[in-house]
N, C-alpha and C positions, 0 to 999 in steps of 0.2 A: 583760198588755199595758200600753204605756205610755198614760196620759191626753193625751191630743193640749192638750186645751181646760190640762191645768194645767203641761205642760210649757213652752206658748208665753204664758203666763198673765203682762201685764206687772207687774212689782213692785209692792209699794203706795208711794204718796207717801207720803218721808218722814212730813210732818205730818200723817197720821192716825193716828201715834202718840200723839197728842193726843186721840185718842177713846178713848185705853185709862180704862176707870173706874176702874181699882183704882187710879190715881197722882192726885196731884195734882200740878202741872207749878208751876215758880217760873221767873217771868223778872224780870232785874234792868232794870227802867225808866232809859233815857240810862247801861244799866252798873249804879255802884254811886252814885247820885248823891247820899245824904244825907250821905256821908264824902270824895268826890271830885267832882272838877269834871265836869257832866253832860256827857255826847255826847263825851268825853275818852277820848283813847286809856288813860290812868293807871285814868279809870274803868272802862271797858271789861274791861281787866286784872285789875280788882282781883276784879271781879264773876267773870269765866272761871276764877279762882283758887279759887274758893268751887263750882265745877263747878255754873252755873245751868244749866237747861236750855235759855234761851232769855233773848236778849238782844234789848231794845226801843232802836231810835234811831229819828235823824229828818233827811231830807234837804231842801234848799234847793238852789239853783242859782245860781250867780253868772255874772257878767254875760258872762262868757267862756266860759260854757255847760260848769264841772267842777260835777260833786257836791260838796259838803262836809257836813258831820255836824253839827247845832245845830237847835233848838228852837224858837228864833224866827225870821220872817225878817227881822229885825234882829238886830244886835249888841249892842245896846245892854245887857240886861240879864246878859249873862256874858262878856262882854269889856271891856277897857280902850278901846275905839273905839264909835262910833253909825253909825250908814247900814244901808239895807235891804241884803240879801246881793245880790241881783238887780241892785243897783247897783255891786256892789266885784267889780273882777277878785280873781282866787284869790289874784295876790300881795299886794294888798290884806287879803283874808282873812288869811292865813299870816302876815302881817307884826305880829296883834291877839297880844293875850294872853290867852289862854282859862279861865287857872287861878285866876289874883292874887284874883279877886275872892270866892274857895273859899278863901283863906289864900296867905298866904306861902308856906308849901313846895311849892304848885303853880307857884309863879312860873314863866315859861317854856312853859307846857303850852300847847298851839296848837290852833286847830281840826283837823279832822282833813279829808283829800277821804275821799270813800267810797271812793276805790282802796285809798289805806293800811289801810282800816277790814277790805277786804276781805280782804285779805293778811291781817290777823292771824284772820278768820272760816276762811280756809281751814286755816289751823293746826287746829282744833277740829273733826274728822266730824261729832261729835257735835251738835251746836251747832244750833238752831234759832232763826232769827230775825223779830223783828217791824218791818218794815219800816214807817215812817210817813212819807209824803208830805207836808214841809209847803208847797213851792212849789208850789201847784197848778195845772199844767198837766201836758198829756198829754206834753206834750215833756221835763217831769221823770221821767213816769212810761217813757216811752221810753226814757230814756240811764240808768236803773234799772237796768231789767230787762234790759237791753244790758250791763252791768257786771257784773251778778248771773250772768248765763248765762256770759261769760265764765273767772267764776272758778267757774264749773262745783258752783254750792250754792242753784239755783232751788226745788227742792223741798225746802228746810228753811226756808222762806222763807212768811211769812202779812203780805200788805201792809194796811196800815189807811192811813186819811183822814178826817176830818169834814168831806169834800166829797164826796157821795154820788155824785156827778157823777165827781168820781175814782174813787172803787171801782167804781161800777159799768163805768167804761172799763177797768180792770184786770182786771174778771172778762172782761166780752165780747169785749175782745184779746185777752186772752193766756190767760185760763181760768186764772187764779192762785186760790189764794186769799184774800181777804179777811176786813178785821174793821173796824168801828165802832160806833158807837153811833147812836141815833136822837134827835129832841126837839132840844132845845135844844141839844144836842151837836153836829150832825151837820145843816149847809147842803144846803138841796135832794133831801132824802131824799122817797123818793118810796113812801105806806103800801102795803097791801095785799101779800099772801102772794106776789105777782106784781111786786113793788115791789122795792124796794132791800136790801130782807131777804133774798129770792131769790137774791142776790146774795153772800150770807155765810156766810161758815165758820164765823165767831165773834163773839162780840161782847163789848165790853169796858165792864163795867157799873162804875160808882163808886160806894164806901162808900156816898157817901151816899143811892145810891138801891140798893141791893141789899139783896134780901128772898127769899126762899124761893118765892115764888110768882114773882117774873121771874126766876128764877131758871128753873123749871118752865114759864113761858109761852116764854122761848126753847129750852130744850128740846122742849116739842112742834112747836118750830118748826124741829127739826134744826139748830138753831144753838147750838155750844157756850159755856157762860156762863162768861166770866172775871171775874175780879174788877181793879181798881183805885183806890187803892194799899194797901193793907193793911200799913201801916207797925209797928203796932206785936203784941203777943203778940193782946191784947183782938182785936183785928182781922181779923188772922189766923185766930183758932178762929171768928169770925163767917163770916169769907169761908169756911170750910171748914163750918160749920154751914147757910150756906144752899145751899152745894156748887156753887160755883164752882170749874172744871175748873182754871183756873190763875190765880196771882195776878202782876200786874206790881208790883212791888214801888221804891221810891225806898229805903228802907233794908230789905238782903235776911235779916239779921242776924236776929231775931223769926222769919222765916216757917222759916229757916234752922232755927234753933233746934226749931221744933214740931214738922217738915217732917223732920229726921234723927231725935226720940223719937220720932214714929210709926214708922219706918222698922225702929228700931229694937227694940222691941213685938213688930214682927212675925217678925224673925229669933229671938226668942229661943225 
């Protein structure tokens, strides 16, 4: 007889392929950003070419109410222009140069909107993303995941914020998942087991505070522990030494490198 309960049994979300233990999952942070201009379609590219598992950017809103891709919510530090984004219509934005100050041979490179960004995510099945909200309001978080569902890749998708206040409007909307950090990291976070932790898929710990045991205090906390950034080899085997699920990386090259000999170890 057929099983009723596992025939209509709904799929799992992509990202709980992120609970698998036996991997260790690599995302490239803004792409590839220690050799290409961050938040950069070129970066973006260069990272998917290297077959990351998961790409990390970051949204802002401009005053005419498009997404676009950048880090700060000014321009000033990775473009040829200054002003907050909030205040530049898109054409405004489009009009910056986003690469020159990465080198000469980015000359030309442009912010990107998150429509174009998405268009090349839908190229990629595979492709898991970490979405980070840096205009914080809900009405960012709104024409998001209004953009995300359109191009039909919501469930590959773990949004972060170090506005607890955000994440937890994205769990209690829309039931996504989330990731940040707490402390100093992370405005308005709210402690206790029933607190803003409750609220996470994951959480994204940095060098310099990752150790074996917060490592092990968010795991009993069913919160997956990442690392951030593990740039170089030394780093790398630390964030895999204290068993961080996955590392965001700024140069992906090192982790690359450790991340294919173990891979390989195991095939032979």
């Amino acid at each position: 007889m057929f099983d009723l309960k596992k025939l209509f049994k709904k799929p799992p979300i992509f990202t709980d392929v992120l609970k698998d233990r036996s991997k260790v999952f690599l995302a490239g942070h803004r792409g590839w950003c220690s050799d290409y201009p961050e938040n950069t379609m070129v970066s973006f590219r260069a990272a998917l070419e290297q077959d990351v598992d998961m790409i990390e950017f970051d949204l802002n809103l401009t005053k005419d109410k498009h997404l676009v891709v950048i880090h700060d919510n000014t321009v000033d530090r990775t473009t040829d222009g200054t002003g907050y984004i909030r205040d530049m219509t898109l054409e405004e934005v489009k009009a910056l140069d986003a690469g020159v100050k990465k080198g000469e041979q980015f000359r030309g490179e442009r912010i990107p909107t998150f429509e174009e960004l998405c268009g090349l995510i839908s190229e990629h099945p595979g492709l898991m993303c970490n979405v980070e909200i840096k205009e914080r309001t809900f009405e960012t978080v709104d024409l998001t995941v209004e953009m995300i569902k359109r191009f039909g890749f919501l469930d590959r998708c773990v949004f972060a914020c170090f506005d607890a206040k955000i994440v937890e409007y994205i769990y209690d909307a829309y039931k996504l998942r989330t990731q940040g950090f707490h402390g100093s990291h992370m405005d308005n976070f709210t402690p206790g087991r029933r607190g803003t932790y409750s609220k996470m898929f994951a959480v994204g710990i940095p060098m310099s505070e990752l150790t074996p045991e917060r490592v092990y205090e968010f795991e009993k906390l069913g919160i997956l522990p990442w690392s951030y950034c593990p740039d170089t080899e030394r780093e790398v085997i630390l964030s895999n030494v204290c068993g961080a699920r996955l590392m965001t990386c700024n140069d992906i090259a090192p982790a690359l490198k450790i991340l294919r000999a173990a891979a390989n170890e195991k095939t032979e």
